[in-house]
C-alpha positions in Angstrom: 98.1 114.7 108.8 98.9 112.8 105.8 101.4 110.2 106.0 103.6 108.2 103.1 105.4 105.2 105.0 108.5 103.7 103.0 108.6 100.3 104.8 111.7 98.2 103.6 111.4 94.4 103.0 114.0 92.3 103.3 116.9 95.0 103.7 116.8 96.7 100.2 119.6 99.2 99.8 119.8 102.3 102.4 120.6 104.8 99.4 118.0 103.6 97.9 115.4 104.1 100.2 116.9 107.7 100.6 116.5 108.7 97.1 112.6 107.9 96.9 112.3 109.9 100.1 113.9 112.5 99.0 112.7 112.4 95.7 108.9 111.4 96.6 108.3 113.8 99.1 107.9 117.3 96.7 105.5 115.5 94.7 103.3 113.8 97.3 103.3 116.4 99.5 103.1 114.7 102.6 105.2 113.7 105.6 107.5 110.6 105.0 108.3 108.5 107.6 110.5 105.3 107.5 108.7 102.1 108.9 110.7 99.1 111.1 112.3 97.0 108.5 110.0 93.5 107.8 110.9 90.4 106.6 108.7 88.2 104.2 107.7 85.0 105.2 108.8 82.0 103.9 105.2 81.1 102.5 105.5 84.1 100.0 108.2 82.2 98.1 107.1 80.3 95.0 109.9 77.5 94.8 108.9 76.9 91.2 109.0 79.9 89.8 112.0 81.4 92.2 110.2 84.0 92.9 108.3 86.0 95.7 104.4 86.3 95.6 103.6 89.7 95.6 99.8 89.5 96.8 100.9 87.2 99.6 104.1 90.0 101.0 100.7 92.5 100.5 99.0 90.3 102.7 101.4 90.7 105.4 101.9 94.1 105.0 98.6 94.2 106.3 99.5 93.4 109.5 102.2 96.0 110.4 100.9 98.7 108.8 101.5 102.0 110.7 97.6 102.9 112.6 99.2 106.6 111.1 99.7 105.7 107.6 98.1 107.0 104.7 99.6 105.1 102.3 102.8 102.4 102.5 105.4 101.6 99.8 106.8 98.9 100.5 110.3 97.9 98.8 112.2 94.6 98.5 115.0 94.0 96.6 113.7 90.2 95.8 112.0 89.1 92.3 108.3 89.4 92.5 105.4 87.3 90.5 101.8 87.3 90.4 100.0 84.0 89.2 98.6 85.7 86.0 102.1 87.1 84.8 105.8 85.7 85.3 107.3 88.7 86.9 106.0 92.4 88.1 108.3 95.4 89.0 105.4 96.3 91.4 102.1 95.6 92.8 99.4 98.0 94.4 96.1 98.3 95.8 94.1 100.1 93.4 92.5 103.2 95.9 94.0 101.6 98.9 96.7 102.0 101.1 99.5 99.3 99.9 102.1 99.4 97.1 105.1 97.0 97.0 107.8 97.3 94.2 111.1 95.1 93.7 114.3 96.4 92.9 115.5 93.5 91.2 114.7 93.7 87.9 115.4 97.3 87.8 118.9 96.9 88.3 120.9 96.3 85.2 122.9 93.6 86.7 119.6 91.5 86.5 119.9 91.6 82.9 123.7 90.9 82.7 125.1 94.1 82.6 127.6 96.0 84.2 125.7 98.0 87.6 124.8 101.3 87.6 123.7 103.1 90.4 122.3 105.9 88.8 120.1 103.8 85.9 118.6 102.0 88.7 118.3 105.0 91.1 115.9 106.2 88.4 114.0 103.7 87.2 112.9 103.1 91.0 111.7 106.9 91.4 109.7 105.5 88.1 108.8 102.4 89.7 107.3 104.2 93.1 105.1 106.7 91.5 103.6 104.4 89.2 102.9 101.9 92.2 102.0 104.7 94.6 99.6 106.3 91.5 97.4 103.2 91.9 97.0 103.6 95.4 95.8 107.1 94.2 93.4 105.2 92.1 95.2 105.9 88.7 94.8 103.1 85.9 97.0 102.7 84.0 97.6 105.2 80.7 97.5 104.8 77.1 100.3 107.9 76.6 104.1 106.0 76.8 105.6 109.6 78.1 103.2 109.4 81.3 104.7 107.5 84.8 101.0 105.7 85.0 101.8 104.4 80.7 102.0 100.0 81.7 105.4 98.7 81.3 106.1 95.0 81.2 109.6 95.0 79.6 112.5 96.8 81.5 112.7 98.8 77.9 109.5 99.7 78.1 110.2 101.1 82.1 112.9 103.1 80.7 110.6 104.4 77.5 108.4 106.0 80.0 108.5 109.8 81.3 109.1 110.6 84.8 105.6 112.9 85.6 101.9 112.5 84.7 100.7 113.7 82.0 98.1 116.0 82.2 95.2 113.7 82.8 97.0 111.9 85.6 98.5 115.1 87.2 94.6 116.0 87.7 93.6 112.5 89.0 96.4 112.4 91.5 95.7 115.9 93.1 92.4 115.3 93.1 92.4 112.1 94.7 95.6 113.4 97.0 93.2 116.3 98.0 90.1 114.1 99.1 92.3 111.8 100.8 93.9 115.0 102.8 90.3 116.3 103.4 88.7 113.0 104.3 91.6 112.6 106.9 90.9 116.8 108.6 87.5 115.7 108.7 88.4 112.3 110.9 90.1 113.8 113.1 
């Protein structure tokens, strides 16, 4: 049976993690189960930049992933970089099993404004598919209304739609059906 672990990092928000459940679940399809909390190691943080390294927490995930999960989204509330760029909302293996996203730049507080639950709420539903469409092996797309469209800029996060397009809803259910069929056949 397919399985989509949420596995929290570093104690993000409980409603939160309830939401993408919720919300997740219809359009995965699969069971999702919550995974023991992890911390990240102190070797993951980049003094300099203040920031978290998101291939090194991807690293560690590594080591507590589920033996049952298909894929893991892993969510943190702290700032994430990669060395190429100065910030990411997310990170994921492209066709693999991993996906991590931060909550911290989706909040509006980040950006000096006034908090809002619901503004955040949805551009982490955003945030998860797009992260969790890589680990369907979905590039990124050229149209701005699809979830997979790139989005560097908090503006251009909330530009974006909240479904694939057409070209992406075929992708993910093809690559969500191999992965459900390759899984019957292991078992």
């Amino acid at each position: 049976m397919s399985r989509l672990y949420i596995l929290p990092v570093n104690s993000p928000e409980e409603n939160v993690l309830l939401e993408l459940e919720q919300k997740l679940q219809p359009i995965i399809g699969w069971e999702i189960r919550r995974a023991a909390s992890m911390s990240i190691p102190p070797s993951a943080f980049n003094a300099v930049r203040n920031q978290y390294e998101a291939l090194h927490i991807m690293r560690e995930i590594v080591d507590v992933i589920q033996i049952d999960a298909t894929r893991i989204l892993a969510i943190t509330e702290e700032d994430l970089s990669i060395p190429m760029l100065t910030f990411v909302f997310g990170q994921a293996q492209l066709g693999g099993r991993i996906a991590l996203m931060s909550l911290a730049r989706l909040r509006p507080e980040f950006y000096g404004m006034a908090a809002k639950k619901e503004l955040c709420l949805h551009r982490a539903f955003k945030e998860a598919l797009h992260e969790l469409g890589h680990t369907f092996g979905l590039k990124h797309c050229p149209k701005q209304s699809c979830i997979m469209a790139i989005a560097n800029t908090i503006q251009q996060v909330d530009e974006k739609g909240i479904d694939f397009c057409g070209g992406c809803s075929t992708l993910f259910r093809d690559a969500r059906q191999q992965i459900e069929s390759l899984e019957k056949e292991s078992v």
